[in-house]
C-alpha positions as CSV (number, residue, x, y, z in Angstrom):
1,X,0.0,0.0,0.0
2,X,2.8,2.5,1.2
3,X,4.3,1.9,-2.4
4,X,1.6,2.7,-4.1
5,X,0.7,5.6,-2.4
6,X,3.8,7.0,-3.0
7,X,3.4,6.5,-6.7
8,X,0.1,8.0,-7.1
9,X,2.2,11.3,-5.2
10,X,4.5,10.5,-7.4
11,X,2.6,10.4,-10.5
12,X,0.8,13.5,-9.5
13,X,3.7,15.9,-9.0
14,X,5.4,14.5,-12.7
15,X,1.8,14.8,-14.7
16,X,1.2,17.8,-13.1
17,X,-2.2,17.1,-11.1
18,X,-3.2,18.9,-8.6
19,X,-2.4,17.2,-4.7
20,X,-4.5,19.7,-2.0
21,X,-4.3,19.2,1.6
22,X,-5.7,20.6,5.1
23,X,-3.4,20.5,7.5
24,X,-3.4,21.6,11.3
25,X,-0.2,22.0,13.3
26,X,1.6,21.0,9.9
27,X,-0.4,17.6,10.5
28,X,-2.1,16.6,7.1
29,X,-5.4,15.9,8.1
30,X,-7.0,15.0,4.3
31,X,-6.4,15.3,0.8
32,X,-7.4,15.0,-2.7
33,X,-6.1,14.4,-5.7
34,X,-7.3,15.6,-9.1
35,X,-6.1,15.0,-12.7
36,X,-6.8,18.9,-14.7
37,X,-8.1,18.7,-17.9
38,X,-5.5,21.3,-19.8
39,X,-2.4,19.3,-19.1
40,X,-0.6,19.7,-22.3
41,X,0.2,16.6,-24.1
42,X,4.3,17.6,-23.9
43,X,4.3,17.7,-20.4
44,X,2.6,14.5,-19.8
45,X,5.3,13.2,-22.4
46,X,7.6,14.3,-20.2
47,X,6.1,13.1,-16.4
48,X,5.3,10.0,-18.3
49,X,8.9,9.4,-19.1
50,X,9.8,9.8,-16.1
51,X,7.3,8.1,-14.1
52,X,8.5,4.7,-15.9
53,X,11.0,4.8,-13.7
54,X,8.8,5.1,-10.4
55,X,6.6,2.6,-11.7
56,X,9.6,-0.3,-11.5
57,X,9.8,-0.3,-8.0
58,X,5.8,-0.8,-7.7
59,X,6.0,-3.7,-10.4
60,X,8.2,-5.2,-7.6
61,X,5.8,-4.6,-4.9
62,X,2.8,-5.6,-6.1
63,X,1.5,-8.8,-7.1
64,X,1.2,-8.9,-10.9
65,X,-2.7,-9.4,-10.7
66,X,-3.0,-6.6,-8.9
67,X,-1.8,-4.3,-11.2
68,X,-4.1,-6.2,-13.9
69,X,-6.8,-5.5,-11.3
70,X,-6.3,-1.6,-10.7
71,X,-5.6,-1.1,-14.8
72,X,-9.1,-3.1,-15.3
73,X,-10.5,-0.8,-12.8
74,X,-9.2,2.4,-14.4
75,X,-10.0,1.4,-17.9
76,X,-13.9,1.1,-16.6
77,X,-14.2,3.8,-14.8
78,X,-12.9,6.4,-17.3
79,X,-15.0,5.1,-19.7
80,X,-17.5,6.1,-17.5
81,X,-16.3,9.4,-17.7
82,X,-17.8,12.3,-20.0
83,X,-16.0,13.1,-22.8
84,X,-16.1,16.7,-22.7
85,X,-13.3,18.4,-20.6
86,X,-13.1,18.0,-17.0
87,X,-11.4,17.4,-13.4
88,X,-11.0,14.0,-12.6
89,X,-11.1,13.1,-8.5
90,X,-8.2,10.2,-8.5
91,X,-8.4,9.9,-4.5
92,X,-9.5,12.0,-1.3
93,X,-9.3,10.8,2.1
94,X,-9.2,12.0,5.7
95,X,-7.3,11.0,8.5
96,X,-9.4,8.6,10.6
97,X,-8.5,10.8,13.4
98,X,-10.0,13.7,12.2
99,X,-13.0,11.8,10.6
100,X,-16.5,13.9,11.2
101,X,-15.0,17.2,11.4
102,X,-15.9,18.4,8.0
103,X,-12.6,17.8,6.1
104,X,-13.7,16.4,3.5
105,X,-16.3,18.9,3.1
106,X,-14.5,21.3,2.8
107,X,-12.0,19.6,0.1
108,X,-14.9,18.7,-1.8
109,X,-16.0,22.5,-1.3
110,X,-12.3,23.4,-2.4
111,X,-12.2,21.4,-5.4
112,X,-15.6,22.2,-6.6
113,X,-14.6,26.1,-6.3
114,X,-11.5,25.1,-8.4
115,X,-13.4,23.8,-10.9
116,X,-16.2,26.2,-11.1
117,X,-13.3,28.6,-11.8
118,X,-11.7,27.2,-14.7
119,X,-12.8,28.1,-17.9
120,X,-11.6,25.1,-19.4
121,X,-13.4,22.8,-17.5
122,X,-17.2,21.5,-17.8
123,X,-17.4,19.7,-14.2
124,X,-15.5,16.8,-12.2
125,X,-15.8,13.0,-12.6
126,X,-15.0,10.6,-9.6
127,X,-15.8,7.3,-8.9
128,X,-16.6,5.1,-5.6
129,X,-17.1,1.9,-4.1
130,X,-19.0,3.1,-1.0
131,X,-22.9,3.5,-1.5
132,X,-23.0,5.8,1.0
133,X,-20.5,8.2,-0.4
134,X,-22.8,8.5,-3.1
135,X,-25.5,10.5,-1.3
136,X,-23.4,12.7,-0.1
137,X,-21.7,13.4,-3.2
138,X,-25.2,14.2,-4.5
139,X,-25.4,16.7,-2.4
140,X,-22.6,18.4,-3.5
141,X,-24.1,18.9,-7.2
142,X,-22.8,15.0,-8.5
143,X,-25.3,12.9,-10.5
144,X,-24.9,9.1,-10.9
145,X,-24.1,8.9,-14.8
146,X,-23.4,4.7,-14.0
147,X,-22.8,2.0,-11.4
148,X,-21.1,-1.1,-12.7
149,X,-19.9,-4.2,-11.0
150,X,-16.0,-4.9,-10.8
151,X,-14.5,-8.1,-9.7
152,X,-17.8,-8.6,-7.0
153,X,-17.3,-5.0,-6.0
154,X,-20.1,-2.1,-6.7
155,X,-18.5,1.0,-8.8
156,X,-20.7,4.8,-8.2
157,X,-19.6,6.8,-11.0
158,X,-20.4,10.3,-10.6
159,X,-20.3,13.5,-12.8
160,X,-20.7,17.4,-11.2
161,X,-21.4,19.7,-14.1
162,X,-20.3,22.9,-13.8
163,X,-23.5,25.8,-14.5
């Protein structure tokens, strides 16, 4: 898990996405990650090239079906994905610690003002396995656009188009 958490960072700061965080007394209490639609092509050339070589030590790491797994994964869920541009909500989390505080709220909030903000974007995809996150993502403006099955697990995914 550490070793692919440190990739997705990885990944992030060499393809450019955007890694937010809230933090008290310099203790990261949540944080999101989101894939921007106006990358250019060159600089994920680039972060690409060089990601190859982060992505050794997690072939190492990981069990080979796993990878298969989380590529299968990816390749549904994008598909699942509008094609017009957008954000894309890789991952958010908050610290069990600091669970029921609002955190995530107010990432979500964060990353919803982001994106309301860019002209060049028409909204934010993101997809779940927890039913319950679904609701409250509905709240926030999301829509279920498909649920889908994957490997016995349920898949919520959700599009929040911008006005």
């Amino acid at each position: 898990m550490k070793a692919f958490v440190s990739f997705m960072f990885d990944k992030s700061f060499l393809l450019h996405e955007e890694v937010w965080g809230a933090f008290e007394n310099e203790s990261l209490l949540g944080t999101y990650v989101v894939e921007k639609p106006h990358t250019s092509k060159l600089q994920n050339m680039g972060g690409g090239l060089l990601l190859i070589g982060r992505f050794i030590p997690l072939i190492v790491q990981m069990p080979g079906k796993t990878l298969s797994l989380l590529n299968s994964y990816m390749r549904i869920t994008r598909s699942a994905a509008p094609l017009l541009a957008h954000h894309y909500l890789i991952m958010i989390g908050v610290n069990p610690k600091a669970q029921g505080k609002g955190i995530g709220k107010a990432l979500l909030q964060h990353l919803l003002n982001t994106v309301n903000a860019d002209n060049k974007s028409q909204g934010v995809a993101l997809d779940t396995e927890n039913k319950e996150n679904v609701n409250l993502y509905r709240r926030f403006g999301f829509t279920l656009s498909r649920e889908v099955q994957f490997d016995n697990l349920p898949v919520y995914c959700m599009f929040f188009q911008k006005k």
